[in-house]
Kinemage of the C-alpha trace (Angstrom):
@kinemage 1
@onewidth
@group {chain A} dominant
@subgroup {mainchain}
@vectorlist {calphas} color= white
{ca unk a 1} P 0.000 0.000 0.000
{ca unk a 2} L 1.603 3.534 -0.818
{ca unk a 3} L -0.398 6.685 -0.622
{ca unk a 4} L 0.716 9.865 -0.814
{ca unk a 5} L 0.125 10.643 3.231
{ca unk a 6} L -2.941 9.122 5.402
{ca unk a 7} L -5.017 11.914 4.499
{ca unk a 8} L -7.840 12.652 7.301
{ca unk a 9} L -5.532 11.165 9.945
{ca unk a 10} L -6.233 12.796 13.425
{ca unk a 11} L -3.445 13.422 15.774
{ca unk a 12} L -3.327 12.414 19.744
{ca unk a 13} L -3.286 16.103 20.850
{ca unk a 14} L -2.672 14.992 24.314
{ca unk a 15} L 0.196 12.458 23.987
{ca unk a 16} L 1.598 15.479 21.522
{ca unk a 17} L 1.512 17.976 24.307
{ca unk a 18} L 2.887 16.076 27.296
{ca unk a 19} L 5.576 14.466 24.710
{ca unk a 20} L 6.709 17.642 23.341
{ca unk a 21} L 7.435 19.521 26.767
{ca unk a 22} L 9.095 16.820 28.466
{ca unk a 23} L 11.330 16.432 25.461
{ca unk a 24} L 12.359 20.446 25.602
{ca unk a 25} L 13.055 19.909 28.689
{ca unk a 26} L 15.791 16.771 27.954
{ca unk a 27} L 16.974 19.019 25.161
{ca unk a 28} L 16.920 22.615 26.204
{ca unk a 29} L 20.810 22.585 27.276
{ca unk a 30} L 21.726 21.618 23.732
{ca unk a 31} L 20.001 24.174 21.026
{ca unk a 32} L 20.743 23.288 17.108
{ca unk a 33} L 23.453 25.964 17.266
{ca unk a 34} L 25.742 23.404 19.904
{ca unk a 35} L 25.181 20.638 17.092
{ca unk a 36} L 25.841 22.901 14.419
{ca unk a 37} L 29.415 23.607 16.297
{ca unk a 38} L 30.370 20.505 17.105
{ca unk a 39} L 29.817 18.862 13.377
{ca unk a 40} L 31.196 21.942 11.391
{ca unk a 41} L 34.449 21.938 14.205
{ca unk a 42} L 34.890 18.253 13.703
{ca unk a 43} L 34.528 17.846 10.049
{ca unk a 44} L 37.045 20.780 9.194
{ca unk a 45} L 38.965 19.249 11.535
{ca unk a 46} L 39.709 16.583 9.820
{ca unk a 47} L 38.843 17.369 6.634
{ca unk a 48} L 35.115 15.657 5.984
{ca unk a 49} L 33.660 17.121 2.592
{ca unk a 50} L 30.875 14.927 2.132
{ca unk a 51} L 27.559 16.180 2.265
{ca unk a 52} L 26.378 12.944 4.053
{ca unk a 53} L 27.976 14.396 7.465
{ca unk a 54} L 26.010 17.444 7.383
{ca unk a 55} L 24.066 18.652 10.819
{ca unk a 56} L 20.243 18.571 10.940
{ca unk a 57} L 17.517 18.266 13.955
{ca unk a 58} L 13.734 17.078 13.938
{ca unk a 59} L 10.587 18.804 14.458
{ca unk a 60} L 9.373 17.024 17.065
{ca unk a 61} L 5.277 17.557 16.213
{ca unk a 62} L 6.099 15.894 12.454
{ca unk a 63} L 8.574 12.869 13.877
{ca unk a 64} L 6.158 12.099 16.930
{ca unk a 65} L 2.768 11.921 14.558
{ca unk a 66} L 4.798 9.451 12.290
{ca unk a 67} L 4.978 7.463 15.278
{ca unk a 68} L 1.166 7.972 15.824
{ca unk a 69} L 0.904 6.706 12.304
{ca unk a 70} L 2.939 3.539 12.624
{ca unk a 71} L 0.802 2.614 15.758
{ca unk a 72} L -2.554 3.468 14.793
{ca unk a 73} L -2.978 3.103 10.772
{ca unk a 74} L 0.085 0.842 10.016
{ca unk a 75} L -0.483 -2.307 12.789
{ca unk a 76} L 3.266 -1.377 14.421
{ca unk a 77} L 4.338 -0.736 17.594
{ca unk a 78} L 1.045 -2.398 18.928
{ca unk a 79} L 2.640 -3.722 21.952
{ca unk a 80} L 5.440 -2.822 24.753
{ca unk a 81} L 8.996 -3.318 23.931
{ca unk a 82} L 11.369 -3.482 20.884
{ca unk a 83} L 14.118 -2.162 20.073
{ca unk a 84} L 14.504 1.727 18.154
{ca unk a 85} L 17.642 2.777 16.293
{ca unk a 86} L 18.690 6.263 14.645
{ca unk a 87} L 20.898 5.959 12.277
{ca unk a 88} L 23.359 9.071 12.357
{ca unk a 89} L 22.004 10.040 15.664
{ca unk a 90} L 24.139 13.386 16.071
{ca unk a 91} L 23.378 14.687 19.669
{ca unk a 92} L 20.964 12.407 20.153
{ca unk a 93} L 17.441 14.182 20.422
{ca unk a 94} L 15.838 11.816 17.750
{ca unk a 95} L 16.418 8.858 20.290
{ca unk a 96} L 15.107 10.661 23.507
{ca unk a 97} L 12.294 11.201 21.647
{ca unk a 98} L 10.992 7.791 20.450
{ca unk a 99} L 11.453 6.934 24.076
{ca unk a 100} L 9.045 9.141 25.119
{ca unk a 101} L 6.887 8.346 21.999
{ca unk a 102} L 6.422 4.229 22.554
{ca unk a 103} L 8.031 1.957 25.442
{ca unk a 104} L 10.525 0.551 23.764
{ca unk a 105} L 12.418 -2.152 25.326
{ca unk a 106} L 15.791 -0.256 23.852
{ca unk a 107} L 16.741 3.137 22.426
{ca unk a 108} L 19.696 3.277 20.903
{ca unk a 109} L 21.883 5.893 18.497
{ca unk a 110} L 25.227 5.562 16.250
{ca unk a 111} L 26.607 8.164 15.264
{ca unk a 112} L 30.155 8.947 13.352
{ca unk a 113} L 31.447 11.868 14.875
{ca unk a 114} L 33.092 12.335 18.380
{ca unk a 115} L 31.663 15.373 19.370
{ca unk a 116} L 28.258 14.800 18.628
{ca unk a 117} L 28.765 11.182 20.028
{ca unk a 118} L 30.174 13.024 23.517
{ca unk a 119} L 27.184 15.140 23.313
{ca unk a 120} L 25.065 12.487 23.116
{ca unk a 121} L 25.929 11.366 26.069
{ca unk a 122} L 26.051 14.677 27.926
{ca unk a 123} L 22.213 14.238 26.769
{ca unk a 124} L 22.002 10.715 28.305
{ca unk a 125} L 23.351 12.029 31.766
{ca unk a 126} L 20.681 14.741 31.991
{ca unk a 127} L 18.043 11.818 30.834
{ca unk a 128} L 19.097 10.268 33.818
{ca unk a 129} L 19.120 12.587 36.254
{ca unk a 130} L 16.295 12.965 38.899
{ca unk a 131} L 14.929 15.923 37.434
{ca unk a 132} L 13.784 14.094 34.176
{ca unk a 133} L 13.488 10.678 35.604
{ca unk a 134} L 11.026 11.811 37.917
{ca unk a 135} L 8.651 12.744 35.056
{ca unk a 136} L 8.879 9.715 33.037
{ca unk a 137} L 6.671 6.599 33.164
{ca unk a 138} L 7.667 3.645 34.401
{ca unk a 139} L 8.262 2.227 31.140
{ca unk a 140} L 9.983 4.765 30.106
{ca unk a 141} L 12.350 4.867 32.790
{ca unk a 142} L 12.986 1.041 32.062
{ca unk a 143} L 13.651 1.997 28.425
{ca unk a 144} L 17.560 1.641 27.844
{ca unk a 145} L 19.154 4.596 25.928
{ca unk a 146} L 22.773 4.068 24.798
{ca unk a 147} L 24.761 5.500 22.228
{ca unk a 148} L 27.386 3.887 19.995
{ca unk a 149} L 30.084 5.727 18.910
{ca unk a 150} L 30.801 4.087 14.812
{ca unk a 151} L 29.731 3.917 11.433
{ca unk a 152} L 26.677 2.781 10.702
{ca unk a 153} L 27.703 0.812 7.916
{ca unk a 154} L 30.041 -1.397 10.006
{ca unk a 155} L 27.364 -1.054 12.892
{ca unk a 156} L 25.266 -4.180 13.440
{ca unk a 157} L 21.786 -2.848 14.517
{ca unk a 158} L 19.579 -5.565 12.363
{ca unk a 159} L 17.980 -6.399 15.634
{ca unk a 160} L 15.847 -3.078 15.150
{ca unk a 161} L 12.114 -3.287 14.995
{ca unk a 162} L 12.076 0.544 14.203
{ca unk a 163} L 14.944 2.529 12.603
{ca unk a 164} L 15.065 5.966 12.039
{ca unk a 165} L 17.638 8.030 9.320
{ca unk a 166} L 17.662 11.504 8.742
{ca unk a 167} L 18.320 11.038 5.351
{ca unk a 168} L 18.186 14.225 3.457
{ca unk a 169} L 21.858 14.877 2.670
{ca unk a 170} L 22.869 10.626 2.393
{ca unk a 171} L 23.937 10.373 -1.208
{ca unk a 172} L 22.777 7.518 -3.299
{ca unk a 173} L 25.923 5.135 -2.060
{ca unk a 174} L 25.220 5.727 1.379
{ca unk a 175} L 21.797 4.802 1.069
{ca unk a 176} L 22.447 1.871 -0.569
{ca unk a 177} L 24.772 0.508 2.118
{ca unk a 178} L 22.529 1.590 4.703
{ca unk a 179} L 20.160 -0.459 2.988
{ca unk a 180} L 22.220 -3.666 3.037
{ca unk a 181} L 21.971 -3.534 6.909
{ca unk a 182} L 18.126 -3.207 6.763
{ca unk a 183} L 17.777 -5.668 5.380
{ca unk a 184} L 18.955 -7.624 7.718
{ca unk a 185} L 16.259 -6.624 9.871
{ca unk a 186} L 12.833 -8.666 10.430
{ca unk a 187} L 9.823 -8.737 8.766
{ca unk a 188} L 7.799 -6.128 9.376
{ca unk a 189} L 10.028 -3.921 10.845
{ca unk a 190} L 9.505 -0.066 10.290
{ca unk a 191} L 12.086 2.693 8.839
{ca unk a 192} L 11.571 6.415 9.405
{ca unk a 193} L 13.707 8.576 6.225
{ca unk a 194} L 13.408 11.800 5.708
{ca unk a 195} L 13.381 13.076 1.286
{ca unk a 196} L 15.006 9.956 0.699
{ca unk a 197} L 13.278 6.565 1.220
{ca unk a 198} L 15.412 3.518 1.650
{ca unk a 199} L 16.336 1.357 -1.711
{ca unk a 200} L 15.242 -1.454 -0.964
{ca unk a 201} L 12.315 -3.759 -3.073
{ca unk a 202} L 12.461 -5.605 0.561
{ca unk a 203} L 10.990 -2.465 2.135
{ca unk a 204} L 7.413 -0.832 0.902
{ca unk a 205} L 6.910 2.930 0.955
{ca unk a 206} L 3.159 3.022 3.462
{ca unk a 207} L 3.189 6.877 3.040
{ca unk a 208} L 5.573 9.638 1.979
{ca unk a 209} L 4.479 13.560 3.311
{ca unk a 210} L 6.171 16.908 3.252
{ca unk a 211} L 6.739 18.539 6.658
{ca unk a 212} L 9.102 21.406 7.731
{ca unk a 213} L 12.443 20.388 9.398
{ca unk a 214} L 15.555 22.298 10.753
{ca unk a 215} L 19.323 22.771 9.794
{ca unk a 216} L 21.878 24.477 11.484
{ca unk a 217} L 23.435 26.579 8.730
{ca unk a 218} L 23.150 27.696 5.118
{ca unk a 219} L 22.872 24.669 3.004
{ca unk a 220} L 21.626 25.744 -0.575
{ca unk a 221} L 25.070 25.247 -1.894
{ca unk a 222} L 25.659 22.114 -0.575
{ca unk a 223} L 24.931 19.076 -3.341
{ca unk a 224} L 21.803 17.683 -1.513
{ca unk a 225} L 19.768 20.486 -2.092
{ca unk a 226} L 21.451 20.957 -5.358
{ca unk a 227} L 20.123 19.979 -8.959
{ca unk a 228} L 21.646 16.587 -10.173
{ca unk a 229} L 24.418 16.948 -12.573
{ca unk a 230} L 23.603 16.199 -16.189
{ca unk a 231} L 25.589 12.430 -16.001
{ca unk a 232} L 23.921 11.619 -13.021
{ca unk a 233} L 20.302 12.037 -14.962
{ca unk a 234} L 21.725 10.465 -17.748
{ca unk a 235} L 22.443 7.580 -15.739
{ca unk a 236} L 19.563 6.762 -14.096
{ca unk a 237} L 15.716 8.470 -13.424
{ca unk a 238} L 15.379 10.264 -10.446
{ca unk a 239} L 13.782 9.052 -7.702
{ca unk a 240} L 9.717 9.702 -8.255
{ca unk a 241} L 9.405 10.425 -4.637
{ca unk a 242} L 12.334 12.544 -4.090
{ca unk a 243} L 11.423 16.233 -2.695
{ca unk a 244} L 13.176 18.902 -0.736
{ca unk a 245} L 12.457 22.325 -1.162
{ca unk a 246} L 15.111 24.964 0.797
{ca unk a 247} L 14.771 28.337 1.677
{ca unk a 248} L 17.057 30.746 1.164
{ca unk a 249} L 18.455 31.308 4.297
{ca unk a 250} L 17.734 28.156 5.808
{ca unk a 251} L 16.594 27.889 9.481
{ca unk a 252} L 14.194 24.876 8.245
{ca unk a 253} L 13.428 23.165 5.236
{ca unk a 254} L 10.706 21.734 3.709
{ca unk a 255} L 11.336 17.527 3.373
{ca unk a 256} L 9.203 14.607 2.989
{ca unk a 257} L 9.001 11.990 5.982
{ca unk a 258} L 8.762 8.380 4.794
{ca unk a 259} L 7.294 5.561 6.757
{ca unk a 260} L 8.666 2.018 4.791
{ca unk a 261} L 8.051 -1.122 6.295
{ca unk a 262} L 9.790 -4.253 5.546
{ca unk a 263} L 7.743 -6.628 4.020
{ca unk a 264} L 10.144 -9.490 2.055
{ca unk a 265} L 12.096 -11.489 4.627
């Protein structure tokens, strides 16, 4: 089944509400500025070009409905447990928040570069402090967060049930090794992409929908947002579900959020 977005779909206002504030709270010592630091410090550092390394954050109203979605229209994350994985994880937010958006059994992150890794973890002490822990469910508080410091394409997380990228500036060859691993996951699992859906004919495309995300710089230069050079389209069609549409001085950016599910074993 693939429709353009589960039109007429109404929203848990509630679980939106009480999600959203106890996830500024986790976040608010770390705005998208820190992230923005960290990455651009690191990858001059050491000399990282590639557009694949580039920092971006949720919206945390668009990611937590997709996990609305999977529960209520898509027959996932119907029970207790499991285990959630962000691929590319960067500071971390991404994996507080599915923890307060299902009881997962395990919430866990990878994520390249040191200082968003250390981060991360800065994140993960405040997550356990009493301040927070006092606020979060029981489940929740038996939820295990951890963070692995790697890439994700020598990673092993195929024991994920639910995996989340945020995809927009992974090139084609990224994708497609990122992929590979997915496909080591179960049947029936779930993946969570943002403008770029995962290449795989194991994994269907449920619903694809444009919502507003956030970078931490300029990026219309940078060759994700750009147009595709002329042997690239020569060598292949785009991608018919492809979409990102950047402002000019990007704060956000408008992306589509894909919900796949693996349905070939």
């Amino acid at each position: 089944m693939t429709s353009a977005s589960a039109s007429g779909f109404v929203p848990n206002e509630t679980q939106l509400v009480l999600a959203s504030a106890l996830y500024d709270r986790v976040c608010e010592p770390y705005d998208i500025r820190m992230g923005k630091e960290l990455s651009t410090r690191e990858r001059d550092a050491k000399g990282f070009v590639a557009s694949t390394l580039v920092y971006g954050e949720i919206h945390f109203r668009p990611y937590a409905i997709t996990f609305q979605k999977i529960r209520q229209l898509y027959g996932g994350l119907a029970r207790s447990g499991g285990t959630f994985v962000d691929v590319g994880s960067g500071t971390g937010k991404p994996v507080f928040a599915a923890a307060l958006l299902h009881d997962f059994a395990e919430c866990r992150g990878v994520e390249v570069l040191t200082g968003l890794h250390g981060a991360s973890l800065k994140l993960l002490e405040r997550w356990r402090s009493d301040e927070i822990q006092a606020q979060l469910s029981p489940a929740q508080r038996g939820t295990n967060v951890s963070f692995v410091l790697g890439d994700a394409r020598r990673v092993d997380w195929s024991d994920a049930d639910c995996i989340f990228m945020n995809s927009t500036c992974f090139d084609e060859p990224l994708m497609l090794e990122l992929a590979a691993v997915a496909n080591a996951m179960r049947k029936d699992s779930f993946c969570i992409t943002f403008t770029k859906r995962l290449p795989s004919a194991k994994w269907e495309v449920l619903e694809h929908e444009v919502h507003s995300m956030t970078w931490g710089k300029q990026v219309e230069s940078l060759p994700c947002f750009g147009t595709p050079s002329p042997r690239t389209t020569a060598a292949r069609q785009p991608d018919p579900f492809l979409f990102v549409s950047p402002t000019r001085f990007l704060r956000s950016y408008s992306a589509t959020i894909f919900i796949q599910k693996k349905v070939v074993t």
